[in-house]
Every structure is written in C-alpha cells, then in structure tokens.
C-alpha positions as CSV (number, residue, x, y, z in Angstrom):
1,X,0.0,0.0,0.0
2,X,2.8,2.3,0.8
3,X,6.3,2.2,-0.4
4,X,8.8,0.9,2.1
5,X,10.3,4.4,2.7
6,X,7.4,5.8,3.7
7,X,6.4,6.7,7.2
8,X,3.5,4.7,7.2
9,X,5.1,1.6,5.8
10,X,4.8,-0.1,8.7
11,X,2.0,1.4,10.0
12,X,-1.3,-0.9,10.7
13,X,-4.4,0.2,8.6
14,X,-7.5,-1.7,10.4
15,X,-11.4,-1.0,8.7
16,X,-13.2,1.4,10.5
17,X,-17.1,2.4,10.2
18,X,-18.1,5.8,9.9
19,X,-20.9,7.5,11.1
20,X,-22.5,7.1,7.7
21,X,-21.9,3.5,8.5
22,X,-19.7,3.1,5.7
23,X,-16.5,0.6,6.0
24,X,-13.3,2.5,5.2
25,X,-9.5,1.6,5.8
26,X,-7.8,3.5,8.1
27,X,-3.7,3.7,9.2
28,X,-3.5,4.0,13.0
29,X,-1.8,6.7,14.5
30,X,1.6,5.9,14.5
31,X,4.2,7.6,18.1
32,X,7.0,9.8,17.0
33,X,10.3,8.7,18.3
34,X,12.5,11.7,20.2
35,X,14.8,12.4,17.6
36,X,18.3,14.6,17.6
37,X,18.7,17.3,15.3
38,X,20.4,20.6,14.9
39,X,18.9,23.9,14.1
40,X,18.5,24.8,10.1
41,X,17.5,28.1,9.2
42,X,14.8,28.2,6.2
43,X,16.2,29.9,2.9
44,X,14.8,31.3,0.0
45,X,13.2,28.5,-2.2
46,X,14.0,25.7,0.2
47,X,12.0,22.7,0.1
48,X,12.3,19.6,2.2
49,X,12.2,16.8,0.2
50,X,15.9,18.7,-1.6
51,X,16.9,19.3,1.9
52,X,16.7,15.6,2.4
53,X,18.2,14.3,-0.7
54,X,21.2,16.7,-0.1
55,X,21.8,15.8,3.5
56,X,20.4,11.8,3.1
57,X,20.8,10.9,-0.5
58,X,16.9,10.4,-0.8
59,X,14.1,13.0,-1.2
60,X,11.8,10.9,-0.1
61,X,13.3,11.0,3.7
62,X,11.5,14.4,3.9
63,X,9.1,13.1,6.7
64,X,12.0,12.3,8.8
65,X,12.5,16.0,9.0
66,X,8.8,16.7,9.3
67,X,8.5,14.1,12.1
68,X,11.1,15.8,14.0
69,X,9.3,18.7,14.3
70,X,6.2,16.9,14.7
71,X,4.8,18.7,11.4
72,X,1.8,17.7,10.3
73,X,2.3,19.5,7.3
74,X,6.1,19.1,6.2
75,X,5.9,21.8,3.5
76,X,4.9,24.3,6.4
77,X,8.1,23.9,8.2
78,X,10.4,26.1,5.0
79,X,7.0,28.2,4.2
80,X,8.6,31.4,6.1
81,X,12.3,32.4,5.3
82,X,14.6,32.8,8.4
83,X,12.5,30.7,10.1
84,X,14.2,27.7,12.5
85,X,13.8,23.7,12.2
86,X,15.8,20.9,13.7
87,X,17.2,19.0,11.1
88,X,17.8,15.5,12.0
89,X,20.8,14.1,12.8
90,X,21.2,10.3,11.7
C-alpha cells in the first residue's frame, strides 16, 4: 500500500465504520520517536524533500524532518524564510 520508505510503511491500517456506516481503511496513528537534530535556518526557495536528498541521499526521507518537528504538514516547516527547524541528525 505504501512504499517501504514511507512513514506509514509499517504502520497498521485496520477498517473502520463511519458514522454514515460506511467501512473504510484506516492507518492507525503511529508515536513519533524523540529524535536529535540541529537547528536549520529556512532559505529562499528551500523545500524539504531537496533538503533531504542533499543531506540523506533520498528526497523521499523528507518526513523524517517533518517528524522531528512533529509537522503535520512538512511543507509548512520552509514556508517562512529565516524561520528555525531541527534537522535530524542520523
């Protein structure tokens, strides 16, 4: 369902019912590890999934950045130049 460098790749999905009593799959909520990281300061242009290639070797390691800020949504943590995120150290 997900590739295996995804952060839900190893996350359980279960069937739900919703209130509409329709049946849908669902991925559980998965706990953030504590992760080390050092500040990054947000530049023009940046994006995370380039940040991650450049520092990992692999774009698609972006949600390891994201979940080390415990971003719901990655993209917001470079939306605002000269802003601060922990980069994770690995």
């Amino acid at each position: 369902m997900f590739l295996d460098t995804s952060r839900y790749a190893k996350v359980l999905a279960e069937t739900v019912v919703t209130a509409d009593g329709r049946e849908v799959t669902a991925i559980r909520l998965r706990p953030l590890p504590p992760v080390k990281g050092v500040p990054r300061l947000v530049m023009q242009g940046d994006r995370l999934d380039v940040i991650a290639d450049r520092a990992y070797g692999d774009g698609t390691r972006a949600w390891h950045i994201a979940d080390a800020n415990t971003a719901l949504e990655a993209g917001d943590l470079v939306a605002e130049v000269l802003a601060v995120f922990d980069m994770p150290v690995t």
